[in-house]
C-alpha positions as CSV (number, residue, x, y, z in Angstrom):
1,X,-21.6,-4.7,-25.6
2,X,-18.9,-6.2,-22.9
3,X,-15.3,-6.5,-22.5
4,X,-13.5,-9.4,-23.5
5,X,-10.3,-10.1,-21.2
6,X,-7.2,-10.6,-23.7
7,X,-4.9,-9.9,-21.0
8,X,-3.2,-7.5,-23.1
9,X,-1.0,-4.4,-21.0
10,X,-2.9,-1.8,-23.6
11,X,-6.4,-3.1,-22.1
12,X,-9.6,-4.4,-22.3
13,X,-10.7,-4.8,-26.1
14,X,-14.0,-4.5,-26.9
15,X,-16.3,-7.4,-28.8
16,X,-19.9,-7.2,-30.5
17,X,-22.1,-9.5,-29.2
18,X,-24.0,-11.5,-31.7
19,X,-27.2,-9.9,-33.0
20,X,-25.1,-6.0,-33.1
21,X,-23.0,-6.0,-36.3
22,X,-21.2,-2.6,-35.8
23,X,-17.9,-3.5,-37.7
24,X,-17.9,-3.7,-41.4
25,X,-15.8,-4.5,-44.1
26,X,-13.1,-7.4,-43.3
27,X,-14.6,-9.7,-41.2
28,X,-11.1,-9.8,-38.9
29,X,-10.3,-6.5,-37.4
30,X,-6.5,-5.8,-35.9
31,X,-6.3,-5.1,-32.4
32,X,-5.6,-1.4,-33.2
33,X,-8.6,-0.8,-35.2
34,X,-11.0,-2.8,-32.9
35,X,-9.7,-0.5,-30.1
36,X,-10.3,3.1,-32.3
37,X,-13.6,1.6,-33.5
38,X,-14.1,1.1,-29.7
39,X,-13.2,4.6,-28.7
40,X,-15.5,6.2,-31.3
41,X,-18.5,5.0,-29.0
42,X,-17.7,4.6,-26.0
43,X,-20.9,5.0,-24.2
44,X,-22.1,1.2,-25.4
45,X,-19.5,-0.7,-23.6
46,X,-20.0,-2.2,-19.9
47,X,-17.7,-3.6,-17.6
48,X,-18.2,-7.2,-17.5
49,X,-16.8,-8.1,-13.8
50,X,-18.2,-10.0,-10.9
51,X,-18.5,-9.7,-7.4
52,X,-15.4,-8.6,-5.5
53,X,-12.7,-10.9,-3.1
54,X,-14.8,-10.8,0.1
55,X,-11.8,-12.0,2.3
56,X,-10.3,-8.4,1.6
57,X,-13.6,-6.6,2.1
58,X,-14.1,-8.2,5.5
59,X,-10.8,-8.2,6.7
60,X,-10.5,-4.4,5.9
61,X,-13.6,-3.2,7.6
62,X,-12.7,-5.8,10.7
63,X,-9.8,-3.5,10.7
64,X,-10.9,-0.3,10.4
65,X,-13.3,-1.7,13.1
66,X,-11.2,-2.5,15.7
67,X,-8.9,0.3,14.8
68,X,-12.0,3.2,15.7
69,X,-12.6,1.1,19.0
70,X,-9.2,0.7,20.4
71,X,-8.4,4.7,19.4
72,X,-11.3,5.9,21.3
73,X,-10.3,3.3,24.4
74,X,-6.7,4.8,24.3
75,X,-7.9,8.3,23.6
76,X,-11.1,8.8,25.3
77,X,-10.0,10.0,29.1
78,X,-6.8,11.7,28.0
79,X,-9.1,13.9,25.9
80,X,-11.7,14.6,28.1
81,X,-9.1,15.5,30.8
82,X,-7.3,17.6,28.7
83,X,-9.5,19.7,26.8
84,X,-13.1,17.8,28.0
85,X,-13.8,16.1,24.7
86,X,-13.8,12.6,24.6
87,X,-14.2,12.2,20.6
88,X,-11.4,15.2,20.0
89,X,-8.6,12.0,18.3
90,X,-11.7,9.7,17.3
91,X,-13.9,11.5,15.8
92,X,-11.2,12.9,12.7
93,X,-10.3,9.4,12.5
94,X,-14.1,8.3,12.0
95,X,-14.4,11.2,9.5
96,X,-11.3,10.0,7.7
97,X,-12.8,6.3,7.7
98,X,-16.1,7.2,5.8
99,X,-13.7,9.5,3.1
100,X,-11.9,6.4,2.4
101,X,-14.8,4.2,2.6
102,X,-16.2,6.6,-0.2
103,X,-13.3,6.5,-1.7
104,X,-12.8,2.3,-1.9
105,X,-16.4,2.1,-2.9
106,X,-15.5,4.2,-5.9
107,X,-12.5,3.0,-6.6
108,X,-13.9,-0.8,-6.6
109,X,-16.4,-0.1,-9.1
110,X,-14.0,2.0,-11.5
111,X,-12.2,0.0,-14.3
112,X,-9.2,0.1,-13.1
113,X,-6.7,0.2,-16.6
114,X,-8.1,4.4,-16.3
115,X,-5.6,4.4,-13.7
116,X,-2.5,3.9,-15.9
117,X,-3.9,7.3,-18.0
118,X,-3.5,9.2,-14.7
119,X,-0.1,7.5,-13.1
120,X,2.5,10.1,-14.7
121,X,0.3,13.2,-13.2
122,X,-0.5,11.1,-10.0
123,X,3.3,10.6,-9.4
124,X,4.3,14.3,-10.7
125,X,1.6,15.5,-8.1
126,X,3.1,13.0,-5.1
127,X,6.5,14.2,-5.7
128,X,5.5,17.9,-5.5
129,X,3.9,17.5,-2.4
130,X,7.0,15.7,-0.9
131,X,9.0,18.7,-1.9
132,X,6.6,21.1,-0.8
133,X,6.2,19.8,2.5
134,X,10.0,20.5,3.4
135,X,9.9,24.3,2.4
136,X,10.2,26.2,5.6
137,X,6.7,27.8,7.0
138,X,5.1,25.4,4.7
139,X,5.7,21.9,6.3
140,X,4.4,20.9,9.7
141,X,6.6,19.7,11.8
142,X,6.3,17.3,14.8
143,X,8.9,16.1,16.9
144,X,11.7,17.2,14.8
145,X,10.3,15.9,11.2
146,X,8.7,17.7,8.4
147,X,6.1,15.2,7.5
148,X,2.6,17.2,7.2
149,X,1.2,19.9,5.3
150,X,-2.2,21.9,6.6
151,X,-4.3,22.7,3.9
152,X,-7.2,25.3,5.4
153,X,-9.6,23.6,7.2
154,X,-8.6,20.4,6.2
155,X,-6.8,17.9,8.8
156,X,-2.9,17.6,8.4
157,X,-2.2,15.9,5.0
158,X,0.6,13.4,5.0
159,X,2.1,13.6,1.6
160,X,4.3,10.4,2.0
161,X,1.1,8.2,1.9
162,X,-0.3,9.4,-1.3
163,X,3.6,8.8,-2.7
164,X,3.0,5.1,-1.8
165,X,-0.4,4.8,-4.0
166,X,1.1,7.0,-6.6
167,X,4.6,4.7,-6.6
168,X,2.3,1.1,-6.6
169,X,0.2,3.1,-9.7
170,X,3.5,4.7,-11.9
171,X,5.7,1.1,-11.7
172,X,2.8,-1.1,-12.5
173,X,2.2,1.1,-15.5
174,X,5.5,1.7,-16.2
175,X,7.2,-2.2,-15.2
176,X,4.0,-3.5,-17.6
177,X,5.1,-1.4,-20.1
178,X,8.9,-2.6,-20.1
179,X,8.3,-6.7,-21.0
180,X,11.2,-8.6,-21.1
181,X,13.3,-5.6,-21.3
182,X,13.2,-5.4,-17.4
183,X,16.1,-8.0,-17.2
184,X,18.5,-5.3,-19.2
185,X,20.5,-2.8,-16.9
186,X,20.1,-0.1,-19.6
187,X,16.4,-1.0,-19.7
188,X,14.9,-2.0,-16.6
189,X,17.3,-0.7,-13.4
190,X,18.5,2.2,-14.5
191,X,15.8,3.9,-15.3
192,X,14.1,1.9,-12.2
193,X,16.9,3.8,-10.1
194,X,15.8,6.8,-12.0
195,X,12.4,6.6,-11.1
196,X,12.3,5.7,-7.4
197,X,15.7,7.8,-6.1
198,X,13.9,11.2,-6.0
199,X,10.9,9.6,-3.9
200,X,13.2,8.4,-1.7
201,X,15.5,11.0,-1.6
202,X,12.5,13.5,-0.3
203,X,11.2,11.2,2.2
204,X,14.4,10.7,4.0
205,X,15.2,14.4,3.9
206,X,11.8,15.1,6.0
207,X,13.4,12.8,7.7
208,X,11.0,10.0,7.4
209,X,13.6,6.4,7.8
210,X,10.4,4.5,8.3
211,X,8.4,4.9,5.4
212,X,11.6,5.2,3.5
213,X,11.6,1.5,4.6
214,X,8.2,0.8,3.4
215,X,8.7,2.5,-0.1
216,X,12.5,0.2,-0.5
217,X,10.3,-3.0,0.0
218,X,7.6,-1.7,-2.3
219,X,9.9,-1.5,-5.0
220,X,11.7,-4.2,-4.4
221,X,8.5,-6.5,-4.5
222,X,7.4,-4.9,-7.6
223,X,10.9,-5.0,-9.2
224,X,11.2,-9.0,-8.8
225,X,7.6,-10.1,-9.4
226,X,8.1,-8.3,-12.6
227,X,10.6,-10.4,-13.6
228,X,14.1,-8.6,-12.6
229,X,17.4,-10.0,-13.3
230,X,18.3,-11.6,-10.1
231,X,22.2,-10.0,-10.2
232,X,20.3,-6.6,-11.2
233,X,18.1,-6.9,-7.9
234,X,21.2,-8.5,-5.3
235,X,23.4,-5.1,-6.4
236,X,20.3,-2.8,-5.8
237,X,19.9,-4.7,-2.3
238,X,23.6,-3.7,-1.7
239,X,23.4,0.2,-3.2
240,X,20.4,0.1,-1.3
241,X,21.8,-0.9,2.0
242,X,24.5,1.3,1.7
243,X,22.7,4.2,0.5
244,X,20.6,3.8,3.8
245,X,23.7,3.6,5.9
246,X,24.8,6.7,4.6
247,X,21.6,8.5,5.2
248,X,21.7,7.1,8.8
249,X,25.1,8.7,9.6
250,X,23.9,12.0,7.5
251,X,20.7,12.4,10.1
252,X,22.5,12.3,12.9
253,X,22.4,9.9,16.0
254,X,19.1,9.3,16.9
255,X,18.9,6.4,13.5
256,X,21.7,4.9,15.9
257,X,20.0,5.4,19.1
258,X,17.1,3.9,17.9
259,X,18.9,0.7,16.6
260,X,20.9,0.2,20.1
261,X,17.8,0.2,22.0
262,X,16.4,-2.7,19.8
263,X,19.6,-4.5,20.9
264,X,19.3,-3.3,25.1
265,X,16.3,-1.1,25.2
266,X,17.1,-1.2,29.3
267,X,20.5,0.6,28.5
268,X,18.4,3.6,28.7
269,X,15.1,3.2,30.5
270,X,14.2,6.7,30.9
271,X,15.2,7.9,27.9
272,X,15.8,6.2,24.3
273,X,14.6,3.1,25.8
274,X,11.6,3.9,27.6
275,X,8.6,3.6,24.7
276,X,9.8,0.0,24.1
277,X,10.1,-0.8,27.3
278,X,6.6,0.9,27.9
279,X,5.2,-1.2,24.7
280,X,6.5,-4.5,26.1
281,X,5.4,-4.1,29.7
282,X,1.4,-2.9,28.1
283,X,2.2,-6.6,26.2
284,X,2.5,-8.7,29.1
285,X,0.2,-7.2,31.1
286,X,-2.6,-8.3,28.8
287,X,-2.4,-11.8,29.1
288,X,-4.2,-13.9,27.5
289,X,-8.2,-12.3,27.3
290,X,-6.6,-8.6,28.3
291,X,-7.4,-6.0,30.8
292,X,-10.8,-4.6,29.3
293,X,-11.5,-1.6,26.8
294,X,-10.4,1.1,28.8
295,X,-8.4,-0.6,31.6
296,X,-5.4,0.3,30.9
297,X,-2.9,-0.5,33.7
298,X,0.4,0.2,31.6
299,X,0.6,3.5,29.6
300,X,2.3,3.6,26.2
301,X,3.5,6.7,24.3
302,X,1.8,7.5,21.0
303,X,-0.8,4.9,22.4
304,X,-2.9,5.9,19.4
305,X,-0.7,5.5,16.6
306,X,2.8,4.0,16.5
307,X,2.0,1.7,19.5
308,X,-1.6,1.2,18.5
309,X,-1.1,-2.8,18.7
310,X,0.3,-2.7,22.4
311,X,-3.4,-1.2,23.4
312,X,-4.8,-3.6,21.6
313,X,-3.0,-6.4,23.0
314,X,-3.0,-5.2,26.7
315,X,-6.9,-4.3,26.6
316,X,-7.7,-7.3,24.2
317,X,-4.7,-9.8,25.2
318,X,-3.0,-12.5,23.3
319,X,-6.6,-13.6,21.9
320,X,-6.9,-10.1,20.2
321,X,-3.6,-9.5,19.2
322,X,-3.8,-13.0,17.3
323,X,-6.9,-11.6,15.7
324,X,-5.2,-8.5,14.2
325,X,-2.5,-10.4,12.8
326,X,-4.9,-13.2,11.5
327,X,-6.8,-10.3,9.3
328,X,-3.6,-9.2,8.4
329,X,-2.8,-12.7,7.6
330,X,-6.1,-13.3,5.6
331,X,-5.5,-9.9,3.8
332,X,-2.1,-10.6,2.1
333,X,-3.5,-14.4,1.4
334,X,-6.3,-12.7,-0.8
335,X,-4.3,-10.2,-1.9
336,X,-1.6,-12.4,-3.7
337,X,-4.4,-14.5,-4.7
338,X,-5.8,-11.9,-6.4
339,X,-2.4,-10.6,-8.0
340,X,-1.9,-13.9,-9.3
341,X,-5.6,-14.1,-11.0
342,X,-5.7,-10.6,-12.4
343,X,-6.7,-10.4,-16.1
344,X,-3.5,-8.4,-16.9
345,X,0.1,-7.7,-16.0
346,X,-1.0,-4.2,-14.6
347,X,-3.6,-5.3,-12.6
348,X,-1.1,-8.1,-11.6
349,X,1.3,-5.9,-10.6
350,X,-0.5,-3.0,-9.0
351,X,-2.6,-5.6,-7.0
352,X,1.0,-7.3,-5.3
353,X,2.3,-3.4,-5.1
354,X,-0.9,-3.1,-2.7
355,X,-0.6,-5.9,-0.8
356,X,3.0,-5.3,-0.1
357,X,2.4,-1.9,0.9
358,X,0.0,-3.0,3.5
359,X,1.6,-5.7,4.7
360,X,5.0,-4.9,5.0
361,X,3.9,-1.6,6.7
362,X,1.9,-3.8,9.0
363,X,4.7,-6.0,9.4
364,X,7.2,-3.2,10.5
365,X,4.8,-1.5,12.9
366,X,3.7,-4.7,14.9
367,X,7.5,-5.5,14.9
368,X,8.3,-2.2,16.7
369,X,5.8,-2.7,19.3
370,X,7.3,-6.6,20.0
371,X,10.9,-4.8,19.9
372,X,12.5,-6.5,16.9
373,X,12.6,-3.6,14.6
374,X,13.6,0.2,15.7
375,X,10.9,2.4,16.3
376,X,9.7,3.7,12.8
377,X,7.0,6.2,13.1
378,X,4.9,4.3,10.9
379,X,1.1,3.7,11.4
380,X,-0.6,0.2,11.2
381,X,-2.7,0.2,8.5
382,X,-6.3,0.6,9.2
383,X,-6.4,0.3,13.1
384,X,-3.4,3.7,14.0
385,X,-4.9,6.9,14.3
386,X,-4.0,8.9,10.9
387,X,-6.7,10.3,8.8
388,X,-4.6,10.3,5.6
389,X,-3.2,6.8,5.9
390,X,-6.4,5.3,6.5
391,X,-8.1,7.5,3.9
392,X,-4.9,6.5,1.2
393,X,-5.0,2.9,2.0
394,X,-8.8,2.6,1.9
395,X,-8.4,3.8,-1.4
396,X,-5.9,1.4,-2.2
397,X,-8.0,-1.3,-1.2
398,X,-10.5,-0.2,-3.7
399,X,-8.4,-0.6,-6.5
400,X,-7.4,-4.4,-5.7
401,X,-11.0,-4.9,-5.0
402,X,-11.4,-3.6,-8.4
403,X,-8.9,-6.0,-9.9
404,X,-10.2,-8.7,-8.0
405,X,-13.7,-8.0,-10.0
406,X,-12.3,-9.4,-12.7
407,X,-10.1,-12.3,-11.5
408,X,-9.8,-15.7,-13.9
409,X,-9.5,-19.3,-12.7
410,X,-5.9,-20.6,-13.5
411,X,-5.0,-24.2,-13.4
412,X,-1.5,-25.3,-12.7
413,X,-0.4,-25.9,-16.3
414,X,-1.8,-22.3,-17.8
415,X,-0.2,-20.6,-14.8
416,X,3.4,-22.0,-15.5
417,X,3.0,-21.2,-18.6
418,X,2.0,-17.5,-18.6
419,X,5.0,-16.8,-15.6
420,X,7.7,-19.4,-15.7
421,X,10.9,-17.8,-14.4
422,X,12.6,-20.4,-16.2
423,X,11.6,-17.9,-19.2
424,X,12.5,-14.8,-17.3
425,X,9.2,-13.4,-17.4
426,X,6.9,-12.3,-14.5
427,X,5.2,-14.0,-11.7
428,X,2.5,-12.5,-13.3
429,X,0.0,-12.6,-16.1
430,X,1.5,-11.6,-19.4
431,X,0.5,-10.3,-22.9
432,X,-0.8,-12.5,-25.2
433,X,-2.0,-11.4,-28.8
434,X,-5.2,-11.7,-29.6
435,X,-7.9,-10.7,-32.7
436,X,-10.9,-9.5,-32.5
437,X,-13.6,-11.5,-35.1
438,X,-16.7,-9.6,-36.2
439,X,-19.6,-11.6,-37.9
């Protein structure tokens, strides 16, 4: 028994290789009773799929690579001076890496349409963690934001990261679902606004700006690949921008300090100022080969996470700096490839959700540490030290190395055809109705 690909949003439907003659009767089933007559034995079906996109594979563990090295060359004497323990920040953040190495392994060989059965539980789950972690005695908070929650022995969860995954998961289900009613207000952003405004809502209150950021340009990506009405996704821009001024003036000043320092960060060296001026001086004292792993001659605040990429580029220079951001490069390259290739509009969606997340997050943290975006708080995916991001995006990786298991060919001509916007449909692979044909 193996799948056949119809590239339907319900799934995978089932066909009977020759010599097995399981269905009966009229020799042309409907797609509904193929599917029940699947169901009824499950246990004889196997995933047809080939190998996975070995650009995102490589790219991912180069990361994660580079990411262990440079936090135990930023980390490594501050530690042992401090509390004599060189591997007190590496080693949770090697722990973390095999989790999610576990985890993408998994997650690679899983079918991914199981996903869409758990996305309403996965995002119920998400968004009672994001409300937990602001009750009082219950959140951890660190420098002034209730971001983490400690669970027992476990390391400090980050609950905003598994509200990305469960976000990319609950809209691809959910978008795939909607069809060409996306382009209706009534149909597609309302309920869209419905949908993402409580996620958004408990991130900022924590307050979290940054990966309030990241989860606006998730959506947003998702939103108009699936075919959005372009005046529907302009006045959602504007709400958008406006809703995030708001919230700006509703924290307080530091949103504003932050943004005058991008504009004169020497205004205040010694205070608001001083950990991009810090990040740009560790920059140019790299050069172009760097200083050496563990030379540092400029120290950065929060070397190990939000400022990861100024070690790298002091201690690597220019040449390993271009490196990071040619993985990066390589990543979203393979990653839309894949979302354009995927068998289905879920997988289609969920796999640019992904790639967005990753990319966009990279995006913003790299462009803090050059000093043309405000300081975030945000990690770079794979290489900061953060035991949940890396474990969450590992996982994430695993399911668009799953989709990319089952990636088709498409020729110019097929392709305009499935996802002309001259149609208003998606970017994306859509439904197409198929019968299944029993001997």
């Amino acid at each position: 028994m193996s799948w056949r690909r119809d590239r339907r949003d319900s799934g995978p439907v089932p066909v009977e290789p020759e010599p097995l003659r399981r269905y009966s009767g009229s020799a042309r089933l409907s797609p509904v009773s193929a599917r029940q007559n699947a169901l009824s034995n499950p246990s004889v079906f196997q995933r047809d799929a080939h190998e996975p996109d070995y650009i995102i594979l490589v790219t991912v563990v180069a990361l994660c690579a580079i990411g262990i090295l440079m936090v135990y060359s930023a980390s490594a004497i501050p530690s042992y001076a401090n509390n004599q323990d060189m591997f007190a920040l590496v080693a949770p953040q090697v722990l973390a890496g095999l989790l999610g190495l576990a985890a993408m392994a998994f997650f690679m060989r899983l079918d991914y349409r199981y996903l869409r059965v758990v996305s309403v539980p996965l995002a119920i789950v998400a968004l009672g963690l994001l409300a937990i972690v602001l009750l009082p005695q219950v959140g951890v908070v660190h420098n002034g934001s209730s971001r983490w929650l400690h669970l027992g022995p476990l390391p400090e969860v980050h609950p905003a990261e598994v509200a990305k995954l469960a976000l990319v998961i609950y809209l691809s289900h959910w978008l795939a679902t909607r069809g060409m009613g996306i382009r209706s207000f009534r149909q597609g952003a309302l309920p869209m606004a419905i949908i993402v405004v409580p996620f958004l809502f408990l991130v900022v209150r924590e307050p979290d700006l940054g990966t309030a950021a990241v989860i606006v340009l998730i959506v947003f990506s998702l939103y108009f690949i699936a075919g959005a009405n372009l005046l529907h996704l302009a006045a959602a821009g504007a709400v958008g921008l406006a809703a995030g001024f708001v919230a700006i003036l509703a924290i307080g000043d530091y949103p504003l300090k932050r943004i005058q320092t991008v504009i004169d960060p020497w205004a205040d060296p010694q205070g608001s100022g001083y950990h991009t001026i810090r990040g740009l001086e560790a920059l140019s004292a790299g050069g172009l080969f760097g200083t050496g792993l563990g030379n540092d001659r400029v120290f950065v605040p929060n070397d190990v996470n939000d400022f990861i990429f100024s070690v790298i580029a002091q201690e690597l220079g220019l040449v390993g700096g271009a490196v990071v951001i040619g993985l990066f490069v390589a990543f979203a390259y393979a990653g839309i490839r894949t979302a354009m290739r995927a068998p289905d509009t879920f997988g289609g969606l969920m796999a640019a959700g992904i790639t967005a997340w990753i990319c966009f997050q990279a995006l913003i943290n790299i462009g803090v540490v050059v000093a043309i975006v405000p300081v975030t708080g945000i990690t770079l995916p794979f290489v900061s030290a953060g035991g949940t991001s890396l474990t969450v995006s590992l996982a994430a990786v695993g399911i668009l190395l799953s989709i990319s298991r089952e990636t088709v060919e498409r020729g110019w001509i097929s392709a305009s055809t499935d996802s002309g916007r001259g149609y208003g449909r998606t970017y994306l692979p859509g439904s197409r109705r198929r019968s299944v044909t029993a001997d």
